[in-house]
Each structure stands twice: as C-alpha cells, then as structure tokens.
C-alpha positions as CSV (number, residue, x, y, z in Angstrom):
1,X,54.6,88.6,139.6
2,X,52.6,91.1,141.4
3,X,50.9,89.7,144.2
4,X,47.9,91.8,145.6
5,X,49.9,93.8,148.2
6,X,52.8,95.0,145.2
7,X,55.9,94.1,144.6
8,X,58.3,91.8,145.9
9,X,61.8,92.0,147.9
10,X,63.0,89.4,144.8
11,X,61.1,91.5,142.2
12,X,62.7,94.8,143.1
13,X,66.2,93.6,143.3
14,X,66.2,91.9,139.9
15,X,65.1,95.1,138.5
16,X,67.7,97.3,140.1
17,X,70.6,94.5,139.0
18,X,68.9,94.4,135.5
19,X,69.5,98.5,135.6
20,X,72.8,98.2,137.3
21,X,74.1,95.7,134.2
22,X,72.6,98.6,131.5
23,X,74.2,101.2,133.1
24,X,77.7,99.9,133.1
25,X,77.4,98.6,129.6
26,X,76.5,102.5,128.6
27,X,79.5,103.8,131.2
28,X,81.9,101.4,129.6
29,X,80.4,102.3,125.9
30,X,80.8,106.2,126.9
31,X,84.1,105.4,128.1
32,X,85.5,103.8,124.9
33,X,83.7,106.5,122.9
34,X,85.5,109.7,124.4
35,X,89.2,107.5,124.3
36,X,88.5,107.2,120.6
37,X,87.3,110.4,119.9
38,X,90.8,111.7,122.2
39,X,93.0,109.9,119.8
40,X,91.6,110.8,117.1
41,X,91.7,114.6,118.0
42,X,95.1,114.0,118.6
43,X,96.0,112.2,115.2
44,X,94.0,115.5,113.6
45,X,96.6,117.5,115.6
46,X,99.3,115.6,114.1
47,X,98.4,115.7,110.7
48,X,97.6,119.2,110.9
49,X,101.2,120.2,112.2
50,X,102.8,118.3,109.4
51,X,100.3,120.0,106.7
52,X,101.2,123.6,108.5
53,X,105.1,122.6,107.9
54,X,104.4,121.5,104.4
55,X,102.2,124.9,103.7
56,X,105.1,126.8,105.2
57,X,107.7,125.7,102.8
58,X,105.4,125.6,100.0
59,X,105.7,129.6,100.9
60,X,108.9,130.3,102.2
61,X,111.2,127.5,100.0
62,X,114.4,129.0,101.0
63,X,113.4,127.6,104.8
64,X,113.7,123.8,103.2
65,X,116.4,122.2,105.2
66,X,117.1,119.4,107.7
67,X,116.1,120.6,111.1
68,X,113.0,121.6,113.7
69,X,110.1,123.8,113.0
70,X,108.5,124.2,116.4
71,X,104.6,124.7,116.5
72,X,104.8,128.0,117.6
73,X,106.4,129.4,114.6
74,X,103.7,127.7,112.5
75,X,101.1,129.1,114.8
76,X,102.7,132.6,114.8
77,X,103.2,133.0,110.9
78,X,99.4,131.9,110.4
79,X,100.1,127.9,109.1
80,X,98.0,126.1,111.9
81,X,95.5,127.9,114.5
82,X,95.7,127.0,118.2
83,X,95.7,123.1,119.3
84,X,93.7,122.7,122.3
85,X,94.6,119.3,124.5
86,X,91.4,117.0,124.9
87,X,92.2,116.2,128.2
88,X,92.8,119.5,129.8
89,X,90.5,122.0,127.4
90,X,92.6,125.1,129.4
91,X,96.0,123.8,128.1
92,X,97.1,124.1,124.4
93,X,99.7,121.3,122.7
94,X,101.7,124.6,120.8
95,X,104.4,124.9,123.1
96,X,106.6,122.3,123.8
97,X,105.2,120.8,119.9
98,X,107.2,120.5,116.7
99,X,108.4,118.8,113.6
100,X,112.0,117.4,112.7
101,X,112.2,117.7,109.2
102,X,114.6,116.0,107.5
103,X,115.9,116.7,103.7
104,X,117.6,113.7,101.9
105,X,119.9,115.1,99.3
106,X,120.1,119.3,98.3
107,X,116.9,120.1,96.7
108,X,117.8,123.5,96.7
109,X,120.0,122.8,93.9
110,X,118.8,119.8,92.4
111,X,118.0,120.7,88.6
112,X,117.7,116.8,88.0
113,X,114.3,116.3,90.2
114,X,111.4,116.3,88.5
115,X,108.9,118.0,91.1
116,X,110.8,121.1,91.5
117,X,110.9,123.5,88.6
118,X,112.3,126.8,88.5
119,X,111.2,130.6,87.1
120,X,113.1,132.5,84.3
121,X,114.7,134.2,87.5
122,X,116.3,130.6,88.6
123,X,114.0,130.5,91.7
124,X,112.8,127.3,92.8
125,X,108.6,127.3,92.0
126,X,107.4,124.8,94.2
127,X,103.1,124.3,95.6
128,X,102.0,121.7,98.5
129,X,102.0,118.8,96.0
130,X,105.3,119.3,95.1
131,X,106.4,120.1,98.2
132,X,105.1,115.9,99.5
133,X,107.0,114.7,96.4
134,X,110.5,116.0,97.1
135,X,112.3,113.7,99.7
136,X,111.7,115.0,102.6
137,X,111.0,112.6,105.9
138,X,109.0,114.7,108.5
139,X,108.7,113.5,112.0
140,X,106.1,114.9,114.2
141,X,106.4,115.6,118.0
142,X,103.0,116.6,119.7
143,X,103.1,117.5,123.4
144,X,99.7,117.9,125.2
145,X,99.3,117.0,129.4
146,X,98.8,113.5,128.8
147,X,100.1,112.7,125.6
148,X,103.4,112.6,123.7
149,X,103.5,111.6,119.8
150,X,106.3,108.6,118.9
151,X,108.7,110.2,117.2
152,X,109.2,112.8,120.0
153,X,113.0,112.2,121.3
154,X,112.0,112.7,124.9
C-alpha cells in the first residue's frame, strides 16, 4: 500500500525480488533457447555433409568405395559451402570434418541390384535417390571448437 509519504522499505523489495524471479526465468528460457538452436545448427551440419557425399557420388560414381571423404574435398569441388561453428562464429567445422563411408558388397559390378542401371556404354547411371538405396553405411565426423559428432573415432 502506499502510505502518504510513498513507498515502503517492504514494498520496494518485493518488487525488486518479483523482477529478480522474471528475469531469471527469461535468462534460463534464453539459455535453453540458444543450446537448442546450437544443436540443431550442428545436426543441419551433419546432414548437410552426408547429402554433399551422397551428391558427390551421385556425380563422380567411379569414387564409390569404402573409405573417408574429408569436408574439405566436398567444400572444394562445390558439394557443401562453408560450415561456420555456433560457438566460435570466426572458426569453421571444414577442417578436421569428414565422412567414413562404407560400401557393403561391389556395387561397381553388381548387375543383380536393382537401383543401379547402366547406359548402352556399360556405365553405371546412378542420381541421389539411387545413390541412398544402394548399401552404403555413412558415418559422419563433424569437428567444430566445442563439439565432436559420435561416430568420430577420436
């Protein structure tokens, strides 16, 4: 209440806790809001470094075997753009980043599977949504400042 002189001691305090509480609910709401938004930029990264190795052999088929694609070749040849890290906005996740790619069984030669067909010249035609079909396990290694993916060995 508000006596004839202003406010009270009491009065002004439980205003400045009842601010105090609101402001760290917003901080803490902020808080969770950028961590979410970090991992998901980070998932995006992900996905868009397996896409970029899918795209690549979709055009360069004779590259389909077992074995690493680093980002930087995807980068380079024009099959991702630059990944910037969340955390640190002057690093980028390119260099130390890449894909294990692993190919079950020779699809370079296998006549039998049904998502690879081949021209009148006997090479393989093959587009991105054959290219998901075939059996091939990708693992994906993303290396920023402050994160690492799973499936990175190290």
């Amino acid at each position: 209440m508000l006596n004839k002189k202003g406010i009270t001691l009491v009065e002004l305090m439980a205003a400045i806790a009842i601010v105090g509480i609101l402001s760290g609910i917003a901080i803490m709401s902020v808080t969770k809001y950028q961590e979410k938004t970090r991992k998901e930029v980070y998932k995006n990264h992900e996905t868009n470094l397996k896409d970029g190795v899918i795209n690549y052999f979709t055009s360069n088929t004779s590259e389909i075997k077992t074995g690493r694609v680093n980002a930087s070749l995807l980068l380079e040849k024009g099959y991702i753009e630059e990944m910037v890290d969340p955390m640190d906005k002057s690093k980028k996740c390119i260099n130390n980043s890449y894909v294990d790619v692993t190919v079950n069984g020779n699809i370079q030669n296998n006549t039998n599977n049904p998502n690879i067909t081949y021209d009148s010249n006997g090479n393989m035609i093959i587009d991105s949504s054959t290219i998901k079909n075939v059996d091939i396990d990708y693992k994906v290694c993303l290396k920023c400042s402050q994160y690492q993916s799973k499936d990175c060995n190290s």
